[in-house]
mmCIF file as Biopython writes it, N, C-alpha, C and O atoms, coordinates in Angstrom:
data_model
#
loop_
_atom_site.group_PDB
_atom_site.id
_atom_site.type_symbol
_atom_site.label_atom_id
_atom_site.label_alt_id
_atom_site.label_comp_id
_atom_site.label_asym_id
_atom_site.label_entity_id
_atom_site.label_seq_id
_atom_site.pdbx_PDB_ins_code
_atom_site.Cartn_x
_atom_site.Cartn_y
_atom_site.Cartn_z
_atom_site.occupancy
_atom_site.B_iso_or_equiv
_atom_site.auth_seq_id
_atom_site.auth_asym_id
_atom_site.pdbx_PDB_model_num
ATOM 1   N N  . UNK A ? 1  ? 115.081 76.699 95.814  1.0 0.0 1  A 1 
ATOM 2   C CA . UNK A ? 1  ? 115.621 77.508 96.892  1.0 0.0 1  A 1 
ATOM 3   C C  . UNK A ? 1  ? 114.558 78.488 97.381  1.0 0.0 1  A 1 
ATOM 4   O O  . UNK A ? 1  ? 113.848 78.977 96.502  1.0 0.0 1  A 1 
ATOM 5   N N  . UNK A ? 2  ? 114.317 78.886 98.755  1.0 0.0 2  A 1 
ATOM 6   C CA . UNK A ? 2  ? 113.093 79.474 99.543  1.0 0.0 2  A 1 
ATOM 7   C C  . UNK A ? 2  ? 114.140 81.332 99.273  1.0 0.0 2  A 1 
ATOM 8   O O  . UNK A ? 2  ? 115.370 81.348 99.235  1.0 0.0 2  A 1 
ATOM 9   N N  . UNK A ? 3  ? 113.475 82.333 99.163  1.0 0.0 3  A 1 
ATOM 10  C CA . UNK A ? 3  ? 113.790 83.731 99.185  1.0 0.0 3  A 1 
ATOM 11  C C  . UNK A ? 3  ? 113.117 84.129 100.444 1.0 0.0 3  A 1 
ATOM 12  O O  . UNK A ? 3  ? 111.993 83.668 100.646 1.0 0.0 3  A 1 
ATOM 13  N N  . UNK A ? 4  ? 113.669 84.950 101.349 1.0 0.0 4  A 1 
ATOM 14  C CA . UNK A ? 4  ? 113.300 85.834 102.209 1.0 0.0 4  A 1 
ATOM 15  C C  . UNK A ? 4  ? 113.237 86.834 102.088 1.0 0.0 4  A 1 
ATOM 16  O O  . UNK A ? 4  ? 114.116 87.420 101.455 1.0 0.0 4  A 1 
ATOM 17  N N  . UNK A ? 5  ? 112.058 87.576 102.692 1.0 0.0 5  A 1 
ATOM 18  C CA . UNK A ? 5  ? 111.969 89.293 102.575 1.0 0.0 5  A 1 
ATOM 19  C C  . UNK A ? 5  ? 112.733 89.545 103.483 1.0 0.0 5  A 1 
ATOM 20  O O  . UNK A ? 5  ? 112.559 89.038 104.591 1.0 0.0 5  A 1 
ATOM 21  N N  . UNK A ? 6  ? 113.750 90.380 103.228 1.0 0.0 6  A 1 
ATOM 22  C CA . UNK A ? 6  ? 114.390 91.029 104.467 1.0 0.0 6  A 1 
ATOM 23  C C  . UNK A ? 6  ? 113.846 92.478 104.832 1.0 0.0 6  A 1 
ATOM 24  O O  . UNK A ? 6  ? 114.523 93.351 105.375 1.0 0.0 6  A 1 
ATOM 25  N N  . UNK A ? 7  ? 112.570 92.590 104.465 1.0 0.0 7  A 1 
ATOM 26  C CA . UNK A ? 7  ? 111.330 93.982 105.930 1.0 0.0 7  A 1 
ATOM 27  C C  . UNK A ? 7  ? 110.912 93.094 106.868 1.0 0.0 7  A 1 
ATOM 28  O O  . UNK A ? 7  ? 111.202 93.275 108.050 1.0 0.0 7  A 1 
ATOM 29  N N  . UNK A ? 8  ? 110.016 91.785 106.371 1.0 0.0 8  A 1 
ATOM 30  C CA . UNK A ? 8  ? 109.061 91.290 107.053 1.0 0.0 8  A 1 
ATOM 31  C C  . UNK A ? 8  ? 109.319 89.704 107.519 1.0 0.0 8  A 1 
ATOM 32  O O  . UNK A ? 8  ? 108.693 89.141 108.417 1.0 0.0 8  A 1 
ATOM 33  N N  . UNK A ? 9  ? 110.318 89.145 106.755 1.0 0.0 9  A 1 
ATOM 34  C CA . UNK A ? 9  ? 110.385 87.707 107.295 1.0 0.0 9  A 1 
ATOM 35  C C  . UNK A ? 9  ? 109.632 86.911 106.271 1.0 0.0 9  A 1 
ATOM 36  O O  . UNK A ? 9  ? 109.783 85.690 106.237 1.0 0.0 9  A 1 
ATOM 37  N N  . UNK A ? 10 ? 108.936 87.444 105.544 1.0 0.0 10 A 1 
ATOM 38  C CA . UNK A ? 10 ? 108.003 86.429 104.634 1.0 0.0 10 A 1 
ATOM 39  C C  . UNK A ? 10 ? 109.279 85.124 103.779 1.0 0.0 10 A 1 
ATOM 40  O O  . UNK A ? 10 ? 110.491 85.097 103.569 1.0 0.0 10 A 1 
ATOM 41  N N  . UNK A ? 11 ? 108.617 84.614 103.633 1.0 0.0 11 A 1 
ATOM 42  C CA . UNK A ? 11 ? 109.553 83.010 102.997 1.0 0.0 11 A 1 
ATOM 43  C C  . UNK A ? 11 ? 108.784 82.817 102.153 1.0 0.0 11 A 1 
ATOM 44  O O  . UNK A ? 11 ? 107.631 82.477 102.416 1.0 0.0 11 A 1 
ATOM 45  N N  . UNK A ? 12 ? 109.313 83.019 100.664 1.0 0.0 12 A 1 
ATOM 46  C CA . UNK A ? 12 ? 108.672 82.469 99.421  1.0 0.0 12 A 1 
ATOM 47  C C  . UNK A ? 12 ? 109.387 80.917 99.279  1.0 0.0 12 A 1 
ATOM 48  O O  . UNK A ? 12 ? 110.521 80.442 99.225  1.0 0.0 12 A 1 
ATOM 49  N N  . UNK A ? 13 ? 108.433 80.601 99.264  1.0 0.0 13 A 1 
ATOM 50  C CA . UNK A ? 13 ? 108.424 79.185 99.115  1.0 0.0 13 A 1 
ATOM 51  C C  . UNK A ? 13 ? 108.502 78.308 97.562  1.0 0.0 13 A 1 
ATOM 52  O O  . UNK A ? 13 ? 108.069 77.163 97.691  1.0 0.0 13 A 1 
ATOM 53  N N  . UNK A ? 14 ? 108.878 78.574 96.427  1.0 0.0 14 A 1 
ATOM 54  C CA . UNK A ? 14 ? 108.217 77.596 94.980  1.0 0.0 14 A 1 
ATOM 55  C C  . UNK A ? 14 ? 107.848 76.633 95.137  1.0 0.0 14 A 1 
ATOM 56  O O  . UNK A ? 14 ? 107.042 76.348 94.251  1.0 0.0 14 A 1 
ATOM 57  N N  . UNK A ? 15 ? 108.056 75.455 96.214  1.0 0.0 15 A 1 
ATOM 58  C CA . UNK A ? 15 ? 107.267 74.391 96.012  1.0 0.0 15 A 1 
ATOM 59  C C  . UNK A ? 15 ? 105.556 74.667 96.425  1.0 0.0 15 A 1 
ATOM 60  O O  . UNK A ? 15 ? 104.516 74.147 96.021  1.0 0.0 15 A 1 
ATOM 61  N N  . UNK A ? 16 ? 105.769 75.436 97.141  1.0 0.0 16 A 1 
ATOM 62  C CA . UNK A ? 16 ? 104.408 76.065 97.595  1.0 0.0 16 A 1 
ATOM 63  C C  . UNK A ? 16 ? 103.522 77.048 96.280  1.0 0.0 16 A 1 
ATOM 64  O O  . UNK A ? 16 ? 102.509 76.815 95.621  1.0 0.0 16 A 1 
ATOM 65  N N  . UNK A ? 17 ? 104.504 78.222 96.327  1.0 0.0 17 A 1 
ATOM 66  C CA . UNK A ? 17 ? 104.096 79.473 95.192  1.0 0.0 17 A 1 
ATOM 67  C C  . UNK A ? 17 ? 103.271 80.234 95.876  1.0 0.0 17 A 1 
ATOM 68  O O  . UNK A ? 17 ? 103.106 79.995 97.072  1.0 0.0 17 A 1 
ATOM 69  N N  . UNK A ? 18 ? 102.570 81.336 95.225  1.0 0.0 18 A 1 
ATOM 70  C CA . UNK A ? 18 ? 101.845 81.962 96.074  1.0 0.0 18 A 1 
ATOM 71  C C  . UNK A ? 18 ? 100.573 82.060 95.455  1.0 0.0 18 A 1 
ATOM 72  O O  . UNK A ? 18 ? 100.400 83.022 94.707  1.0 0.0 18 A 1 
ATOM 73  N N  . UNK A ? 19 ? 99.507  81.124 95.648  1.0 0.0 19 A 1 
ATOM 74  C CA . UNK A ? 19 ? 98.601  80.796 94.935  1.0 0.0 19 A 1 
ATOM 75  C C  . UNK A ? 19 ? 97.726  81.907 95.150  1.0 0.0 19 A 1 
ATOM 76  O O  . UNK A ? 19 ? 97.477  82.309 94.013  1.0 0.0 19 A 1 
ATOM 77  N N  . UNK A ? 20 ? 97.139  82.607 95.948  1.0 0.0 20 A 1 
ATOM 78  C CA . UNK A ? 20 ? 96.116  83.957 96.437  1.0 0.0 20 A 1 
ATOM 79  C C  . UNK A ? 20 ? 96.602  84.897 95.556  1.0 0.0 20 A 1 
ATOM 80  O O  . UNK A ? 20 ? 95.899  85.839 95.190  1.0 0.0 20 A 1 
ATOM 81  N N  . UNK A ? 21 ? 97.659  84.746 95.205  1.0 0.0 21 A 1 
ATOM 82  C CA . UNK A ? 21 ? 98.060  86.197 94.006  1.0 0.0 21 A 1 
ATOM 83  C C  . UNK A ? 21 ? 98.267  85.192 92.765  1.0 0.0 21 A 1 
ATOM 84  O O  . UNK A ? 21 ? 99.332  85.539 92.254  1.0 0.0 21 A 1 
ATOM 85  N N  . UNK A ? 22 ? 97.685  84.005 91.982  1.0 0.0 22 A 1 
ATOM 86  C CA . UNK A ? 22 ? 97.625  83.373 90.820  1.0 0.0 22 A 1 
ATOM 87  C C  . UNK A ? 22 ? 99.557  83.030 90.458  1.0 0.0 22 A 1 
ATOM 88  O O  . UNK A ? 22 ? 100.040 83.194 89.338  1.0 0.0 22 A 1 
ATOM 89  N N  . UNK A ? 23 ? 100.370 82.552 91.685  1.0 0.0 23 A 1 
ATOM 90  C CA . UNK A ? 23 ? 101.528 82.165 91.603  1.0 0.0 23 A 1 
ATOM 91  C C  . UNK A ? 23 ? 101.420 80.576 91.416  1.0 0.0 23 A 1 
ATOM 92  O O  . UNK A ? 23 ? 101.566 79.913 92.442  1.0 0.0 23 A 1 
ATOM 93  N N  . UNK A ? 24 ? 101.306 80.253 90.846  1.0 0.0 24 A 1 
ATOM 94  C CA . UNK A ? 24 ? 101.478 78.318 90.680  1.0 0.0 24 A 1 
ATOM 95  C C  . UNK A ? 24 ? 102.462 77.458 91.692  1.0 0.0 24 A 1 
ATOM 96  O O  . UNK A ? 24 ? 103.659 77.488 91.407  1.0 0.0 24 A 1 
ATOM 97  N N  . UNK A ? 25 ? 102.159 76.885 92.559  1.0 0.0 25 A 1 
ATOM 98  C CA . UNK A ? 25 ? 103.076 76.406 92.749  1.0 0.0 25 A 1 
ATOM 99  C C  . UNK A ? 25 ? 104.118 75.597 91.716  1.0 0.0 25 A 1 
ATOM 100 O O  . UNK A ? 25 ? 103.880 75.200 90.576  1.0 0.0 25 A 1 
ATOM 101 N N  . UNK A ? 26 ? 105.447 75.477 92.555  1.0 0.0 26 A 1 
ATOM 102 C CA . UNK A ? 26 ? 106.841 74.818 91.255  1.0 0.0 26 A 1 
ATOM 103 C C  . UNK A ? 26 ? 107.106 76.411 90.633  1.0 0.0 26 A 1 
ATOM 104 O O  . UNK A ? 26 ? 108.026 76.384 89.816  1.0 0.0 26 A 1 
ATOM 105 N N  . UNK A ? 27 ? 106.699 77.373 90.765  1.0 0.0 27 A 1 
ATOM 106 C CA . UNK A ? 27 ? 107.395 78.947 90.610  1.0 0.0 27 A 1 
ATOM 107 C C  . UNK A ? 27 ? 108.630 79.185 90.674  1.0 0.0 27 A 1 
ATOM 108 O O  . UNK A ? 27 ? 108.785 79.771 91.745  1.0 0.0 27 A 1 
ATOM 109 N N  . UNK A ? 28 ? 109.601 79.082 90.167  1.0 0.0 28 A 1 
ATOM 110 C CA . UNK A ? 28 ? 110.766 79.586 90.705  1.0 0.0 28 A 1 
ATOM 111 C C  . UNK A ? 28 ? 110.921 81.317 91.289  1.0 0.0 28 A 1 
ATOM 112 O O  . UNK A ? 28 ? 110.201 82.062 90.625  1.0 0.0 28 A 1 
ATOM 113 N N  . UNK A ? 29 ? 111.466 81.807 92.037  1.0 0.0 29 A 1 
ATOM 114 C CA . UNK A ? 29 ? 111.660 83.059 92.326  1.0 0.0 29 A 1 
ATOM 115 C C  . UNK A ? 29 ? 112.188 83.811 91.306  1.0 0.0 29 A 1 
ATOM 116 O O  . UNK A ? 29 ? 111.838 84.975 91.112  1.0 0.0 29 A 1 
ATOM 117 N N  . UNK A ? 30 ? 113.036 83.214 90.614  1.0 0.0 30 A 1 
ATOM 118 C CA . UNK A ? 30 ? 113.881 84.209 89.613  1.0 0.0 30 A 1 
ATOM 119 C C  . UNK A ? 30 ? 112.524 84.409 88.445  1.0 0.0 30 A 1 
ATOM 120 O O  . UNK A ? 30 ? 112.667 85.355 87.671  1.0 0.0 30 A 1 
ATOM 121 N N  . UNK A ? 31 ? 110.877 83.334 88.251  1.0 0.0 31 A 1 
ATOM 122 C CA . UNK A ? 31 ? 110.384 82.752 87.530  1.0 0.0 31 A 1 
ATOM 123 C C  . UNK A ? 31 ? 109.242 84.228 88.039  1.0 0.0 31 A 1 
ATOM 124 O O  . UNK A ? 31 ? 108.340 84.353 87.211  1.0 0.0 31 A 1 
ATOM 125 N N  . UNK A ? 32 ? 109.186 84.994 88.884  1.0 0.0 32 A 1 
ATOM 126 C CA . UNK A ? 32 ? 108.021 85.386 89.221  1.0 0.0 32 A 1 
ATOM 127 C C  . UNK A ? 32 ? 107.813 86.554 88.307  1.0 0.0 32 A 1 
ATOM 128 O O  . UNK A ? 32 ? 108.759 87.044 87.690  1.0 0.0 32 A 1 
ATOM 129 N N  . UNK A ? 33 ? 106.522 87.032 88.204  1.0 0.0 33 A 1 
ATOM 130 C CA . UNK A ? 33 ? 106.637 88.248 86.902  1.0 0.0 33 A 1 
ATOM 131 C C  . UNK A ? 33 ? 107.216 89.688 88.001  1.0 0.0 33 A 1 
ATOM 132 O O  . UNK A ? 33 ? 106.891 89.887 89.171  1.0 0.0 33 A 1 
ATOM 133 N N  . UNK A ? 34 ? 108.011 90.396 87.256  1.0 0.0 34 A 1 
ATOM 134 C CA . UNK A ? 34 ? 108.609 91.501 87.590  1.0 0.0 34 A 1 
ATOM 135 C C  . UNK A ? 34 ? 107.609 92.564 88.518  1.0 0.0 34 A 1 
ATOM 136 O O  . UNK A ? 34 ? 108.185 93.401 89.212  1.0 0.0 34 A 1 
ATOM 137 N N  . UNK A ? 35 ? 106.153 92.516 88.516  1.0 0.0 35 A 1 
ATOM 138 C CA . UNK A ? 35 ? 105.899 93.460 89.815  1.0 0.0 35 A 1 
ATOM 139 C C  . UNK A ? 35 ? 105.342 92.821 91.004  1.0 0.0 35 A 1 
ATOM 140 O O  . UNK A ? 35 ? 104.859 93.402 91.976  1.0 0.0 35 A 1 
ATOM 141 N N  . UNK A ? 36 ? 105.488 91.269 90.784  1.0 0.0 36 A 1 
ATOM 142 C CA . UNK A ? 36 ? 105.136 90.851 91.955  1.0 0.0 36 A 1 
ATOM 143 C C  . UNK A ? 36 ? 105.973 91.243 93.301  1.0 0.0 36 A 1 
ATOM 144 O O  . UNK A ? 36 ? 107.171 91.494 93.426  1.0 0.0 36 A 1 
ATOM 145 N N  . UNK A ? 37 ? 104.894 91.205 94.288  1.0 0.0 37 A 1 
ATOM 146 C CA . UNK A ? 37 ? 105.665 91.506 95.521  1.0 0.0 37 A 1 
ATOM 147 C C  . UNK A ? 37 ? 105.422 91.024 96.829  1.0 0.0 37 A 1 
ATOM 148 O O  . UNK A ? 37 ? 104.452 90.273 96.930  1.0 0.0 37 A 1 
ATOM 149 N N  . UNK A ? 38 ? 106.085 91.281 97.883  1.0 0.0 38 A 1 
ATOM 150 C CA . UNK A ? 38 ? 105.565 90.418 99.060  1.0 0.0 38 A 1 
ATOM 151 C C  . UNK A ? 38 ? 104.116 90.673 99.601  1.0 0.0 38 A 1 
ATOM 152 O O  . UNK A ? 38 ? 103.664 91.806 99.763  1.0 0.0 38 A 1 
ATOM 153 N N  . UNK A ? 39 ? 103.231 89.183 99.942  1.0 0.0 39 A 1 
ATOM 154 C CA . UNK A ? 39 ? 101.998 89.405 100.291 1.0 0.0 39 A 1 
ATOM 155 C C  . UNK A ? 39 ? 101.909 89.659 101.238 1.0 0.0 39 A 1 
ATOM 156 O O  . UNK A ? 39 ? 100.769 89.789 101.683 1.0 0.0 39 A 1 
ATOM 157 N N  . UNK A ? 40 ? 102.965 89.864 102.035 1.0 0.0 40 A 1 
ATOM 158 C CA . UNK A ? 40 ? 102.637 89.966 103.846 1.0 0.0 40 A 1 
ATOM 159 C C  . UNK A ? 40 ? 103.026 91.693 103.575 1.0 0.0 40 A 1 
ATOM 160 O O  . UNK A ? 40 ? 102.075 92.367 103.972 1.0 0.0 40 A 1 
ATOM 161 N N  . UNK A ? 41 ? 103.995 92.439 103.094 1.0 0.0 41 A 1 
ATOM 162 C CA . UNK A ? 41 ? 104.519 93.545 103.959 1.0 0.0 41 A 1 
ATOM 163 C C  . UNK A ? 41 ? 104.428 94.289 101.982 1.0 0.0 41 A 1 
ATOM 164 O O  . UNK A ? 41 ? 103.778 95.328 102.098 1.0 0.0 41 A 1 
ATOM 165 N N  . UNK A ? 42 ? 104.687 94.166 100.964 1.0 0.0 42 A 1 
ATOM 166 C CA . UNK A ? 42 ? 104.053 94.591 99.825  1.0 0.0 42 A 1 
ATOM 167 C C  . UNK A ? 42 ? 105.622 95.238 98.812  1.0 0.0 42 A 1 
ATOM 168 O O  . UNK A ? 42 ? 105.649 95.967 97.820  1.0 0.0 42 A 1 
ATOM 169 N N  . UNK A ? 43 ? 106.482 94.750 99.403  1.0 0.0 43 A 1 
ATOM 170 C CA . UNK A ? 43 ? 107.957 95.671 98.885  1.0 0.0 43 A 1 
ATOM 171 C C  . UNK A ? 43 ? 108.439 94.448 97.670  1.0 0.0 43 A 1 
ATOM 172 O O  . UNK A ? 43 ? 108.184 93.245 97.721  1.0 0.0 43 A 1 
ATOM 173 N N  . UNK A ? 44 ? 108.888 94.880 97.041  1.0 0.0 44 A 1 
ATOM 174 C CA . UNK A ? 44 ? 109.761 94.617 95.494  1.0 0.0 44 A 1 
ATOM 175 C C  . UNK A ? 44 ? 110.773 92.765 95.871  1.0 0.0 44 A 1 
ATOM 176 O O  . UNK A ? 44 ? 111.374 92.235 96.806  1.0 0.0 44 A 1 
ATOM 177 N N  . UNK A ? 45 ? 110.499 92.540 94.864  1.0 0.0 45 A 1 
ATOM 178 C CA . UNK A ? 45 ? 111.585 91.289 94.665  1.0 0.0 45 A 1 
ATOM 179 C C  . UNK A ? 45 ? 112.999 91.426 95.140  1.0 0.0 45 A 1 
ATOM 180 O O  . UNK A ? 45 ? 113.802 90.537 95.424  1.0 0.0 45 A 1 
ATOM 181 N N  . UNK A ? 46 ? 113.146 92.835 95.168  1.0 0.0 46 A 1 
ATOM 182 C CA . UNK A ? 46 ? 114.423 93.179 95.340  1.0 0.0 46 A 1 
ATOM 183 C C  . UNK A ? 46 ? 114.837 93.251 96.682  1.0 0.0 46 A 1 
ATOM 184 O O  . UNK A ? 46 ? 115.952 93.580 97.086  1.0 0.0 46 A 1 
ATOM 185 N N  . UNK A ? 47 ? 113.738 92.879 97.422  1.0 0.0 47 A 1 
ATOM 186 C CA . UNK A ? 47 ? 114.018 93.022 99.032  1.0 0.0 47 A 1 
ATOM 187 C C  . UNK A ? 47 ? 114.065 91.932 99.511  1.0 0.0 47 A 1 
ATOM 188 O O  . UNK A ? 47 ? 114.142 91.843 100.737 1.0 0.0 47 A 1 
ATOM 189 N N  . UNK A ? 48 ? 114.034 90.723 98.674  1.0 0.0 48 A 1 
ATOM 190 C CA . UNK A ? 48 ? 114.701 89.485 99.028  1.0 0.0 48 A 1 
ATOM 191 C C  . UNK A ? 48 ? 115.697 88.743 98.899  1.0 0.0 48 A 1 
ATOM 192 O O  . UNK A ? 48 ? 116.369 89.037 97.910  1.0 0.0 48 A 1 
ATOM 193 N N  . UNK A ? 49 ? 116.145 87.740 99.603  1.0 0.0 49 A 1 
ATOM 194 C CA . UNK A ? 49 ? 117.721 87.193 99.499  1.0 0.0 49 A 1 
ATOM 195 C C  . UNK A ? 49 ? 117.036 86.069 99.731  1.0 0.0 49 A 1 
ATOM 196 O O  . UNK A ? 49 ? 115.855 85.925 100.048 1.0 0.0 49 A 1 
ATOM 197 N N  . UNK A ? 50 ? 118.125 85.059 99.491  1.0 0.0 50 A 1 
ATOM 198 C CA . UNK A ? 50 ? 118.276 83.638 99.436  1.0 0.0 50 A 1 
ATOM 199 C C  . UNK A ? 50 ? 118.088 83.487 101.259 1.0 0.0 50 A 1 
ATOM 200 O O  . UNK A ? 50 ? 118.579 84.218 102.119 1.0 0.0 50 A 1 
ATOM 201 N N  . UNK A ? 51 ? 117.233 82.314 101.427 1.0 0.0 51 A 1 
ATOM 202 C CA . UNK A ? 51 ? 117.462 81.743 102.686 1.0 0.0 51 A 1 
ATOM 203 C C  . UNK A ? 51 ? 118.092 80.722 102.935 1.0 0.0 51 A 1 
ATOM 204 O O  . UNK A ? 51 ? 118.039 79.623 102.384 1.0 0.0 51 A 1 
ATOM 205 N N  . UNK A ? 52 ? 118.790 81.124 103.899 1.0 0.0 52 A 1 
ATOM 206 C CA . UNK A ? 52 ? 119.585 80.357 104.287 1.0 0.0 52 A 1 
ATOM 207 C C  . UNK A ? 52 ? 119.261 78.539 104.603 1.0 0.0 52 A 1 
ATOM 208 O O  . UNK A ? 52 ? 120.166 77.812 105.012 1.0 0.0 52 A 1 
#
């Protein structure tokens, strides 16, 4: 399932991951370590929701 930032629009992707910050792709979101955060706009896990 893809997570959205709801500041910036960013779309975490797991099949993708976020490789520039050492995210593997196949990551799950719930899987990411606790201070990761968005690479586009920089706010908490907690500012994302499920996309639709």
């Amino acid at each position: 399932m893809k997570y959205i930032c709801e500041v910036c629009g960013y779309v975490y992707d797991p099949a993708v991951g976020d490789t520039e910050h050492g995210i593997a792709a196949g990551t799950k979101f719930e899987d990411l370590p606790a201070d990761w955060v968005c690479p586009v706009c920089g706010v908490g896990k907690d500012q994302f929701k499920p996309a639709e």
